[in-house]
C-alpha positions as CSV (number, residue, x, y, z in Angstrom):
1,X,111.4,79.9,155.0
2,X,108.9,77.4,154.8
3,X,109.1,74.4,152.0
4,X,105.9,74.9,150.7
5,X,107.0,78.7,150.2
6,X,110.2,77.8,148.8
7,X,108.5,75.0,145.7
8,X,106.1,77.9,144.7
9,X,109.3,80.2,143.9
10,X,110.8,77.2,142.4
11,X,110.9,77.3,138.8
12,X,108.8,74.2,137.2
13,X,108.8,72.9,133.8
14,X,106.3,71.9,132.8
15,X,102.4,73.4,132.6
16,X,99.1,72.3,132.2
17,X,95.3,73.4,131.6
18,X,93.2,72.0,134.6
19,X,89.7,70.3,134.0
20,X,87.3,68.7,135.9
21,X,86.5,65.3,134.7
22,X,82.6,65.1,133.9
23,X,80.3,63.2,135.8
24,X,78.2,61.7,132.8
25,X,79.0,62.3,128.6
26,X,77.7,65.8,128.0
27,X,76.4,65.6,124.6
28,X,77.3,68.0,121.9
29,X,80.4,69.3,123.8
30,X,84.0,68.6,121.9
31,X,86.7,67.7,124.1
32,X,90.4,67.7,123.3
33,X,91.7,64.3,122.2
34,X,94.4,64.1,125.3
35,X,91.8,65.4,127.7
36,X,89.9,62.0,126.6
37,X,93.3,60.3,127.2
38,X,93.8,61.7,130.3
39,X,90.0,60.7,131.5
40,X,89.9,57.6,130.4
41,X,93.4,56.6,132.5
42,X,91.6,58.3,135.4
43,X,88.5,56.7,135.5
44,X,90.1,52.5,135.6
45,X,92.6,53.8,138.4
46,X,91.6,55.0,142.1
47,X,93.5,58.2,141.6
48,X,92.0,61.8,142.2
49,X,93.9,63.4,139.3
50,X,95.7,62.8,136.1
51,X,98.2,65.1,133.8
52,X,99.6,65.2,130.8
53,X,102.5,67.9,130.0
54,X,104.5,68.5,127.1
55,X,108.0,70.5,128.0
56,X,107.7,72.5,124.9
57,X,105.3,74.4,126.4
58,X,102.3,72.7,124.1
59,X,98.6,72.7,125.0
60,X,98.9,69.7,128.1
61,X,96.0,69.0,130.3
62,X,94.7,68.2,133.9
63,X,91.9,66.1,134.9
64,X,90.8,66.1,138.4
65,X,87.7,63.7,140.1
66,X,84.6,65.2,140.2
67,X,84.5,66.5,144.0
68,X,87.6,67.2,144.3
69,X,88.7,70.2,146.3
70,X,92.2,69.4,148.2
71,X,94.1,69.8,145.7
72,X,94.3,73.4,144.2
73,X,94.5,74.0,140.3
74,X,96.9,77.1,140.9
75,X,99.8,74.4,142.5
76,X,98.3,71.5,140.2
77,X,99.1,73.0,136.8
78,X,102.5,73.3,137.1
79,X,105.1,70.0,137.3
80,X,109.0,69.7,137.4
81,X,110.9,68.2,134.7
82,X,109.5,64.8,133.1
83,X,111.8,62.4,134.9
84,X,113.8,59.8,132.3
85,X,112.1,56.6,133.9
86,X,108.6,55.4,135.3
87,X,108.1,56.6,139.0
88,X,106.1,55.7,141.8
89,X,106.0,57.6,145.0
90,X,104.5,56.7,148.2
91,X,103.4,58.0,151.3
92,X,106.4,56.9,153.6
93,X,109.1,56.6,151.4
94,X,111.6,58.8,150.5
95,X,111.2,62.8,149.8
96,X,114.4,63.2,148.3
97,X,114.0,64.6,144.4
98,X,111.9,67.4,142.5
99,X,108.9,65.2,142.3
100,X,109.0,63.9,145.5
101,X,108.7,67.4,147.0
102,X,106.5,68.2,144.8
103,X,104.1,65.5,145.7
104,X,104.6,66.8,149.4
105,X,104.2,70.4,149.1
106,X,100.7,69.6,147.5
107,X,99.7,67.0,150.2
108,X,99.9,63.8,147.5
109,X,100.0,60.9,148.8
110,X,100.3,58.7,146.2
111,X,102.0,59.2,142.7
112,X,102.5,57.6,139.3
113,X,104.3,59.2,136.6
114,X,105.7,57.8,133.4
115,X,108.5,60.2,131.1
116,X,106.3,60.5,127.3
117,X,109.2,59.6,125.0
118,X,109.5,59.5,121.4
119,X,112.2,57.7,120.4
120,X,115.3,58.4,122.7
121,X,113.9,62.1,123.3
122,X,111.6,62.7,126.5
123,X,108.8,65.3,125.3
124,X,106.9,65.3,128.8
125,X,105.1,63.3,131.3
126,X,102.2,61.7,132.5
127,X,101.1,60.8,136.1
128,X,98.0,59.9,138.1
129,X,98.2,61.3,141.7
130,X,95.9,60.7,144.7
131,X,95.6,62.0,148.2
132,X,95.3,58.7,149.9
133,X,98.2,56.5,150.5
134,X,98.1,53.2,148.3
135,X,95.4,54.5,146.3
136,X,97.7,53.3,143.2
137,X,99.7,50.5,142.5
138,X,102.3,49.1,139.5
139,X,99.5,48.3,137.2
140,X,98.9,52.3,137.2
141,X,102.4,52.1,135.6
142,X,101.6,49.8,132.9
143,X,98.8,51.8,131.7
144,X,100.5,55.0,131.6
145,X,103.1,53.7,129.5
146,X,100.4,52.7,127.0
147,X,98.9,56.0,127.8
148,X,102.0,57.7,126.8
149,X,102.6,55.9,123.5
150,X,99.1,56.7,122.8
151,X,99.9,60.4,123.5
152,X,103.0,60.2,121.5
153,X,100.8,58.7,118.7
154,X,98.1,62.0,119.1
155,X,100.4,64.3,119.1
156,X,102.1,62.9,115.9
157,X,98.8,63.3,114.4
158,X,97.5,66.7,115.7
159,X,101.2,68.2,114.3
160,X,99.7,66.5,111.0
161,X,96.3,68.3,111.1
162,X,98.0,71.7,112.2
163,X,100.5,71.2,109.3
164,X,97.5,70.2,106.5
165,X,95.3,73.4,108.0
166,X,98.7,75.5,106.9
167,X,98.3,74.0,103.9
168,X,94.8,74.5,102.9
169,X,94.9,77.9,104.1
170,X,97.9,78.9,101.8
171,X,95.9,76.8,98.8
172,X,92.4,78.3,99.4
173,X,93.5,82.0,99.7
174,X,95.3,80.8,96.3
175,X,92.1,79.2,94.8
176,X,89.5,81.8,96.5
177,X,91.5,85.2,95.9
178,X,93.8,84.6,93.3
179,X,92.2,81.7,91.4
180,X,88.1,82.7,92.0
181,X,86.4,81.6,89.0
182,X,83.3,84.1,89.9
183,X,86.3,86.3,89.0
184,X,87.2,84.7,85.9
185,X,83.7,84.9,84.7
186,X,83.5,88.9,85.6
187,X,86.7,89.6,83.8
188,X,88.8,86.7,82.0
189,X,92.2,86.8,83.5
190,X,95.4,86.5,81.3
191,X,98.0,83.9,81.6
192,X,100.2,86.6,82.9
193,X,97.7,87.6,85.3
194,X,97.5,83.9,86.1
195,X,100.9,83.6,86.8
196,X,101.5,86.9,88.5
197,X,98.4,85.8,90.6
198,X,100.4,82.0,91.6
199,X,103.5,83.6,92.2
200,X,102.1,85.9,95.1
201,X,100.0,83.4,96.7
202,X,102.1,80.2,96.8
203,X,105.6,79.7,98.9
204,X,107.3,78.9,96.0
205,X,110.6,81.5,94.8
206,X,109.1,81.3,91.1
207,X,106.5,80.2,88.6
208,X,106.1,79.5,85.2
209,X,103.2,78.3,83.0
210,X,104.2,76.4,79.8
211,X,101.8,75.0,77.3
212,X,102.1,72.4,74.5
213,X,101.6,73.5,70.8
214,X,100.4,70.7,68.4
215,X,103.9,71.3,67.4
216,X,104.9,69.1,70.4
217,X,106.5,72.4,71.3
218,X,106.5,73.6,75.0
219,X,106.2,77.6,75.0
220,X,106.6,79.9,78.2
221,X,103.5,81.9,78.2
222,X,103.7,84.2,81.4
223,X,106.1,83.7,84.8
224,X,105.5,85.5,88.2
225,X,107.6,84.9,91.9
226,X,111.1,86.6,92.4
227,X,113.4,86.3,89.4
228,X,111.9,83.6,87.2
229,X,114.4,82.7,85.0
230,X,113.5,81.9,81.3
231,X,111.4,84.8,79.2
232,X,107.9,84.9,78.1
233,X,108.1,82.9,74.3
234,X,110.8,80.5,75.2
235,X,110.0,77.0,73.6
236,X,111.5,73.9,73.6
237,X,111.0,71.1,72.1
238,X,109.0,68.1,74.3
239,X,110.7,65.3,73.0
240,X,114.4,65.5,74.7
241,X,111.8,66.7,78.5
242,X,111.3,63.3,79.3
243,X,109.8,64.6,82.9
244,X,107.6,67.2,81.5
245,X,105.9,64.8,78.6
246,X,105.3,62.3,81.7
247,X,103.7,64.8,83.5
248,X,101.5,65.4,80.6
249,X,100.8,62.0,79.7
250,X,99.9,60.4,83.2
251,X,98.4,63.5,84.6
252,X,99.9,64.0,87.6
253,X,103.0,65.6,89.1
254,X,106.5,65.0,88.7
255,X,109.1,66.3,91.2
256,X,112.6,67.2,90.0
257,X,115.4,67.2,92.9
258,X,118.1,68.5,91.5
259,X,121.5,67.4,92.2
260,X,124.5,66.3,90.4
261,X,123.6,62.4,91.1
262,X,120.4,63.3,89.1
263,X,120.9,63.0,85.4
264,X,117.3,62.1,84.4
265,X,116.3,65.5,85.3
266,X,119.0,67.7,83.8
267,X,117.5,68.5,80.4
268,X,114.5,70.3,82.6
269,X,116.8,72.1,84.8
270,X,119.1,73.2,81.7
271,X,115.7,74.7,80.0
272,X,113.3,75.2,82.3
273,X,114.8,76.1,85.6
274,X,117.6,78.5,87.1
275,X,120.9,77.9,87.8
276,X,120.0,77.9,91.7
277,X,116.8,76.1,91.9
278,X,116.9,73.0,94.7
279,X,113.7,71.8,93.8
280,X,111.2,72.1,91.3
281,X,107.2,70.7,90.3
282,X,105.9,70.1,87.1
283,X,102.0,70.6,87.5
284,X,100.0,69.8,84.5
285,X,96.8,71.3,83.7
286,X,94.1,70.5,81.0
287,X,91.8,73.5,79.4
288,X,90.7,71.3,76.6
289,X,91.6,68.9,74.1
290,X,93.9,71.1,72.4
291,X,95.3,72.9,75.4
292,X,97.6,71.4,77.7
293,X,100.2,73.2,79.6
294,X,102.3,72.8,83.0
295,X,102.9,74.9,86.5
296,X,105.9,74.7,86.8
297,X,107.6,75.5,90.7
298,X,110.7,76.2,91.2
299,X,112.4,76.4,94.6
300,X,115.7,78.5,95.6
301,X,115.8,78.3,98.9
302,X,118.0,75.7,100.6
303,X,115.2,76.3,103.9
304,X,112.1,75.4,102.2
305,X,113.9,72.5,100.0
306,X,112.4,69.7,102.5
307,X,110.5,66.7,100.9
308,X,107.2,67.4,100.0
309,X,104.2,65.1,101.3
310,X,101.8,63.3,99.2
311,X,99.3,66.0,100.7
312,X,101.0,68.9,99.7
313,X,101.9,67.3,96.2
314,X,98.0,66.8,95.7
315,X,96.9,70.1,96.7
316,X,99.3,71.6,94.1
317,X,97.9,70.1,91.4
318,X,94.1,70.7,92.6
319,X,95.8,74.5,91.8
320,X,96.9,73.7,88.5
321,X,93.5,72.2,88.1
322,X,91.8,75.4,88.6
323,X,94.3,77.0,86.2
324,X,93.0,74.7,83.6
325,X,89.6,75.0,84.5
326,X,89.6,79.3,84.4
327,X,91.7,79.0,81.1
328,X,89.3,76.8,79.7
329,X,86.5,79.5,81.1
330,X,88.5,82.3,79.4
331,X,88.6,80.8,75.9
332,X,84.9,79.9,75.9
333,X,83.7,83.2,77.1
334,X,86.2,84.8,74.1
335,X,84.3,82.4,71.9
336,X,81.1,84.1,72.9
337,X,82.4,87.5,72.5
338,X,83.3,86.7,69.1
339,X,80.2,84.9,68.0
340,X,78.6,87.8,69.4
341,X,80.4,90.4,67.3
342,X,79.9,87.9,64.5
343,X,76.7,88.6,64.9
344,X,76.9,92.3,65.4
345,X,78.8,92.8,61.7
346,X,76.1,90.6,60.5
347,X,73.5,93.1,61.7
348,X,75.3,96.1,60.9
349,X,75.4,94.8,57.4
350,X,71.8,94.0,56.9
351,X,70.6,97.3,58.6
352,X,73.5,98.9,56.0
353,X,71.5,97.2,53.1
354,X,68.2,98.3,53.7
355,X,69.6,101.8,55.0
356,X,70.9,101.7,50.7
357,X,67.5,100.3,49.8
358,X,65.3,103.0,51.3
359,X,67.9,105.8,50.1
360,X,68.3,104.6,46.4
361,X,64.6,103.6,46.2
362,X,62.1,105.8,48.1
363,X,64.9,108.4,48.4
364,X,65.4,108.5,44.8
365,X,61.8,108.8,43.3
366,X,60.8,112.0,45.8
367,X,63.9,113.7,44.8
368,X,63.2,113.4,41.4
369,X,59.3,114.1,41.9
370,X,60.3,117.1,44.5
371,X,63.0,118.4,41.7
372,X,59.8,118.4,39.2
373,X,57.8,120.1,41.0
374,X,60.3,122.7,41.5
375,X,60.8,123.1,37.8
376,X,57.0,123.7,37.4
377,X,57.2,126.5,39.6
378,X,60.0,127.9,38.0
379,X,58.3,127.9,34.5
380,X,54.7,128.6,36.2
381,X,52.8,125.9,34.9
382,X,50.9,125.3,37.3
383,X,49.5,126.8,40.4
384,X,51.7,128.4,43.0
385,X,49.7,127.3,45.9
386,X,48.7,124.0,45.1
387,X,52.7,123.5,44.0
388,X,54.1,124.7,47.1
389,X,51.8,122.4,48.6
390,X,53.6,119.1,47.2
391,X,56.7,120.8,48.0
392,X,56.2,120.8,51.2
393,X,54.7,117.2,51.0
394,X,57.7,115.8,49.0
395,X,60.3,117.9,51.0
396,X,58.5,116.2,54.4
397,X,58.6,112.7,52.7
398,X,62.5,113.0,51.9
399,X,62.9,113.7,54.9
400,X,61.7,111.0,56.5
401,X,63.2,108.6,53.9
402,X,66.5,110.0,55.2
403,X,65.5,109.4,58.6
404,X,64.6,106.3,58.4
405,X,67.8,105.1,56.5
406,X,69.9,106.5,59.3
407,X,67.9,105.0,61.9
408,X,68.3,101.6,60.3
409,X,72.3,102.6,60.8
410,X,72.7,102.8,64.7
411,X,74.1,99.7,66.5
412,X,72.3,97.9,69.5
413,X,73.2,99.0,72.8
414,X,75.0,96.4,73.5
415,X,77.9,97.0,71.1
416,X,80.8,99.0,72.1
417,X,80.6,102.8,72.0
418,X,83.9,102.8,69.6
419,X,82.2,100.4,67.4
420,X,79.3,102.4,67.3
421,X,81.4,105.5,66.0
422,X,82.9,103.7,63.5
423,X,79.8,102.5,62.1
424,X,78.4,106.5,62.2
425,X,81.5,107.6,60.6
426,X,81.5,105.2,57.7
427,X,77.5,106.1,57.1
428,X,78.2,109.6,57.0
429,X,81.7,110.4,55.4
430,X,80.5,107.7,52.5
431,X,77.3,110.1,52.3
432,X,79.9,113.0,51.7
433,X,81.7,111.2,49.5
434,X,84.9,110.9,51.4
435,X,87.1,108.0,52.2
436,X,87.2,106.7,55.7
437,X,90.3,105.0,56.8
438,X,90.0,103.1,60.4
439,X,93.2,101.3,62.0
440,X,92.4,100.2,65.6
441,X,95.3,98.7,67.8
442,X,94.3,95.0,69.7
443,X,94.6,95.0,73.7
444,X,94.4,93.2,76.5
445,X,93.3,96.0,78.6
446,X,89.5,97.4,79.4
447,X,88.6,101.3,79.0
448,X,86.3,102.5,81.2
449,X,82.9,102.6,79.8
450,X,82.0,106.1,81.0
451,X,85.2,107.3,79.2
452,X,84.7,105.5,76.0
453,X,81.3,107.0,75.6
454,X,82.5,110.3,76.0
455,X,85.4,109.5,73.4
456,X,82.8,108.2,70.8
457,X,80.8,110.8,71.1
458,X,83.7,113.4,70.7
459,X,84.6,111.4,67.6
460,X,80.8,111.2,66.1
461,X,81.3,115.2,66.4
462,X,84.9,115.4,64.9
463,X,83.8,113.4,61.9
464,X,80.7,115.8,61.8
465,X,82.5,118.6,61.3
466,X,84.9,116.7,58.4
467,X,81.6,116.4,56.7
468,X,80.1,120.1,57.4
469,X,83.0,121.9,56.8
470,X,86.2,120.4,55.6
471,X,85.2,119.7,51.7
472,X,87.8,116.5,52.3
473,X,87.9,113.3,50.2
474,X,90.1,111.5,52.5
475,X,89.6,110.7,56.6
476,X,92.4,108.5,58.7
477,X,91.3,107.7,62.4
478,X,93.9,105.8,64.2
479,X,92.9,103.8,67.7
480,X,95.9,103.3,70.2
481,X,96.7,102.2,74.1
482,X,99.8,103.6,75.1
483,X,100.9,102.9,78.7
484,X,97.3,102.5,80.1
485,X,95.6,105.3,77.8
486,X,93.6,105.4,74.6
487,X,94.4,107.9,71.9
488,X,92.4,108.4,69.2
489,X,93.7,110.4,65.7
490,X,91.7,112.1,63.4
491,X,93.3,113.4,60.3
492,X,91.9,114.6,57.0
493,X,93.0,116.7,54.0
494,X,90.6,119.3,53.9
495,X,90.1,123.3,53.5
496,X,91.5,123.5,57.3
497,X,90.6,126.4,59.4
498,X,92.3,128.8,61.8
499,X,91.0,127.2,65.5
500,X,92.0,130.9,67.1
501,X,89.5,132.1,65.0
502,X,86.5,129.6,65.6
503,X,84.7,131.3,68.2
504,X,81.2,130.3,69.2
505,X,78.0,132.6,67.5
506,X,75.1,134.1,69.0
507,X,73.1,131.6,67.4
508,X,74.8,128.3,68.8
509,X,76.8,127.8,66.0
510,X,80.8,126.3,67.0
511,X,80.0,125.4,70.4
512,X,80.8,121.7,68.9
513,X,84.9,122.4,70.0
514,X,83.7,123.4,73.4
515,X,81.3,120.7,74.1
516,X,84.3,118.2,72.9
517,X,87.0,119.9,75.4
518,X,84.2,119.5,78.1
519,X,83.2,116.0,77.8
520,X,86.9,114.8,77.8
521,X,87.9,116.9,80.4
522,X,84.8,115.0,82.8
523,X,86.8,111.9,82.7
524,X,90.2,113.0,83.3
525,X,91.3,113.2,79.0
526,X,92.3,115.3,76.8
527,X,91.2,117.3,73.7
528,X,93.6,119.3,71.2
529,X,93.2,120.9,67.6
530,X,95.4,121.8,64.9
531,X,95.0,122.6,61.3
532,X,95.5,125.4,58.9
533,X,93.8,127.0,56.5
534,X,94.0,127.3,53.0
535,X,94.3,123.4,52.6
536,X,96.2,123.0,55.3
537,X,93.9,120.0,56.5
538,X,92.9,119.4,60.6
539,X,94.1,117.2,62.8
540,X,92.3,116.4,66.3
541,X,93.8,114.4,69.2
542,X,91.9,112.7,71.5
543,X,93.0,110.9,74.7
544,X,92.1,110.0,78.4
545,X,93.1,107.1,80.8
546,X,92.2,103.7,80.3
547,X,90.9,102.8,84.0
């Protein structure tokens, strides 16, 4: 077999991506930085080509001359093992070795290559090559050594680069996705939503999120990760955490390695960390003057336990920065809400009052003109034509009174549909004369606002119905989220009534049960019924799915 045949079936170690050096710079195109390495060795030297491999298979490169043809990138690209000093081979001199033949089988006649070491551990090689014999000399050497602590240098920084992109991809799918404060704005997220959020988008085993009570007091708010280990509403005092109030008073990190040599750190570990944790950061954040808290990472695993770099470190706390930042969001937009239902009671009231002015006033004088009038017809003093005339005329004008005061009543859009109800049922069941007791339960949660309508407006027609028909003194309507539903009570002590019995009449009359049933039963709720009669009171349960 020939020897040419038997190098290309020769395993090689080492491989390359093969370019042709440029004649002139070609602006706007971005080259590699060991492709301008490479060039730059090949341009002060008379060789034809010049290589740079790595033998972990990394991204190595090939630079031939312009006009170069003999030499064919399919036999170029591959090399044998870096060799563990500076050689120079000749056209002449011995054959013997891997790069020797190699240099034959290719038809290279001259041959400089220099092992790329970083400390005592060869990573690869670079070489210059040339067709023609004494085309390179030992100065070629000289400059591939520098070339080769220069590569040794790039690579050191590219590994940096590719470690730092790592980095800021994990921390921007944290700060985009799980920290986006477009997000925040739409829907104001909870601590534990905040910490749920951290826990899934950093390599960290846990995370907690503290914050510091005028009390000097540090309180566990919400934890997310695997297994955090302390519950939500553990405090501590901050005096005996030395590492936590230095956090908090120089505003920046503090790393806790935790080890038996370690004493400064133990109080932390004892309170704030798990038996098991390696490692942990304490990451404080700022939402204010009055809000300070920390992120506190903990680390389990022995793996992922390595020292962390100044980089890394710094991009942590730009995340607890953002924490601070949406918190701080959070409680202003919560201000708002509240200065805007503030201003909503306000309203409510003043539209209440004049509501009592027109009814006690205008309302007041027709009736007693309209109950005159009536009287005179009664005892016929006057004409029954011109009487039944201002009748009519008063009877029209209390009417409108009326309509106007309830339509001084009605909330602006803008307020909640429950709210809404509320203020309809206190309007009407204190027309009736019949108590209205309200008790609403506080969450975190948001109903849909389709299904909220529907439940107000199945309560406006429950409370209807108290007034129409029950003869009650006494209302209870009781507000509650249990396990991601609302449910809505409505109780009072009146006549009662038999609901087998209540079908719907010819003339539209008790459809107001059906139209309840259908309403609730559009967004996926409920609607049930029970009383009595004979004083047995009514009770009516509302309830549908929160989202």
């Amino acid at each position: 077999m020939a020897l040419s045949a038997l190098l290309d079936e020769r395993p090689t170690g080492l491989r390359a991506h093969v370019l042709d050096a440029p004649a002139t710079d070609s602006a706007g195109e971005v080259s590699s930085p060991y492709e301008d390495l490479v060039s730059s060795l090949l341009e002060g030297s008379g060789a034809d080509l010049g290589w740079l491999a790595w033998r972990d298979n990394a991204e190595g490169v090939v630079v031939r001359r312009q006009g170069i043809s003999v030499l064919p990138p399919s036999t170029i690209a591959e090399f044998p093992d870096p060799p563990l000093s500076p050689l120079r081979i000749v056209d002449g001199g011995s054959w013997a070795g891997s790069w020797p033949l190699w240099c034959r089988d290719r038809g290279i006649l001259s041959c400089l290559v220099v092992p790329v070491r970083q400390e005592s551990e060869v990573l690869g090689s670079i070489g210059l090559a040339s067709c023609r014999a004494g085309a390179l000399d030992d100065l070629g050497i000289q400059r591939l050594q520098l070339g080769a602590s220069l590569a040794i240098q790039t690579r050191r920084d590219e590994l940096r680069l590719t470690s730092l992109r790592r980095l800021f991809d994990e921390v921007s799918r944290t700060l985009e996705n799980a920290l986006a404060v477009d997000r925040a704005l739409r829907f104001p997220p909870t601590y534990r939503e905040l910490a749920r959020a951290v826990g899934e988008s950093l390599d960290a085993t846990y995370c907690q999120i503290a914050i510091r009570d005028a009390r000097q007091v540090l309180t566990i708010r919400a934890a997310g990760g695997h297994r955090p280990p302390r519950k939500t509403g553990s405090a501590w005092p901050l005096r005996p955490l030395r590492r936590c109030a230095k956090a908090l008073h120089e505003r920046r990190a503090e790393v806790l390695r935790f080890s038996r040599q370690d004493a400064a750190s133990e109080p932390e570990r004892l309170a704030l960390f798990s038996p098991t944790t390696k490692r942990g950061v304490l990451l404080p954040f700022f939402a204010g003057p009055r809000t300070q808290g920390l992120l506190i990472l903990g680390e389990e695993r022995e793996s992922r336990c390595q020292p962390l770099s100044a980089e890394r470190v710094a991009i942590l706390e730009l995340v607890a920065s953002r924490i601070g930042h949406i918190v701080r969001i959070s409680r202003r937009l919560e201000y708002e809400r509240m200065g805007d239902r503030r201003r909503q009671r306000q309203l409510t009231v003043e539209r209440q009052r004049l509501a009592r002015d027109v009814h006690d006033k205008i309302g007041q004088a027709l009736s007693a003109l309209l109950v005159q009038i009536r009287c005179a017809l009664a005892e016929g003093n006057a004409g029954q034509e011109a009487l039944q005339v201002l009748e009519h005329t008063a009877s029209d004008a209390l009417s409108g009174a009326h309509t106007l005061a309830l339509g001084f009543r009605p909330l602006e859009r803008s307020v909640a549909p429950l709210q809404e109800a509320r203020a309809f049922s206190e309007t009407i069941l204190r027309g009736a004369l019949c108590r209205l007791v309200w008790t609403e339960e506080r969450t975190d949660g948001q109903v849909a606002p389709r299904a909220m309508r529907e439940i107000a407006n199945v309560i406006k027609e429950a409370v209807t119905n108290i007034v129409r028909h029950a003869k009650a003194d006494c209302a209870r309507i009781r507000v509650e989220y249990p396990d991601g539903r609302i449910r809505v009570t409505i109780e009072d002590n009146g006549i009662g009534f038999s609901p087998l019995k209540a079908r719907p009449l010819s003339d539209g009359r008790g459809l107001g049960l059906i139209g309840c049933s259908e309403r609730l039963a559009r967004v996926g709720g409920t609607f049930d019924v029970r009383s009595t009669p004979n004083g047995g009171g009514t009770l009516v349960l509302i309830e549908a799915r929160t989202a």
